[in-house]
N, C-alpha and C positions, 0 to 999 in steps of 0.2 A: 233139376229142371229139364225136361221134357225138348228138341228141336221140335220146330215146325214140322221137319219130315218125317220123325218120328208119330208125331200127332194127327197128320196127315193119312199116316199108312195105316193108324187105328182106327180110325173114322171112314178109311176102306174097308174095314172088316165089322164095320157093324150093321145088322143087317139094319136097323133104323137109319143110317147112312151119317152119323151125328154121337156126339157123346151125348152120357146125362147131364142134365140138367140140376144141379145142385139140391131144389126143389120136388125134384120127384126122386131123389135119394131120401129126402126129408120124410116126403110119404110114406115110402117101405118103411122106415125107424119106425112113423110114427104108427102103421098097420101092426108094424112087429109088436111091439109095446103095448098096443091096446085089449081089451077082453074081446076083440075080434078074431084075436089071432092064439087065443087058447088049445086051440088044437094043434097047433106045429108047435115040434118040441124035437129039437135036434137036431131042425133043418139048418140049410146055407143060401139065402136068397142069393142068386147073383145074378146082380143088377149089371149085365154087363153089356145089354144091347143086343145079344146077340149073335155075337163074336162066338161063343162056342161052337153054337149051328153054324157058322159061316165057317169056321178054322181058320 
């Protein structure tokens, strides 16, 4: 488990300013898995806010 400040210091780094929302992790699964998303084959969604662009 996670401290506060730990949790804190990652919700600095996103540029959304916030983590996700359990809910909109649900969405990518379910775009992943649908015939909408027949064309990406290989990829890495990462759902991460943001944080990469921020570092």
């Amino acid at each position: 488990m996670r401290s506060s400040l730990e949790e804190g210091h990652e919700k600095n780094r996103q540029l959304l300013g916030r983590l996700a929302f359990p809910q909109e992790i649900a969405k990518s699964v379910l775009f992943l898995t649908s015939d909408d998303a027949n064309i990406y084959t290989g990829q890495v969604l990462g759902a991460n806010g943001g944080s990469v662009m921020n570092g």
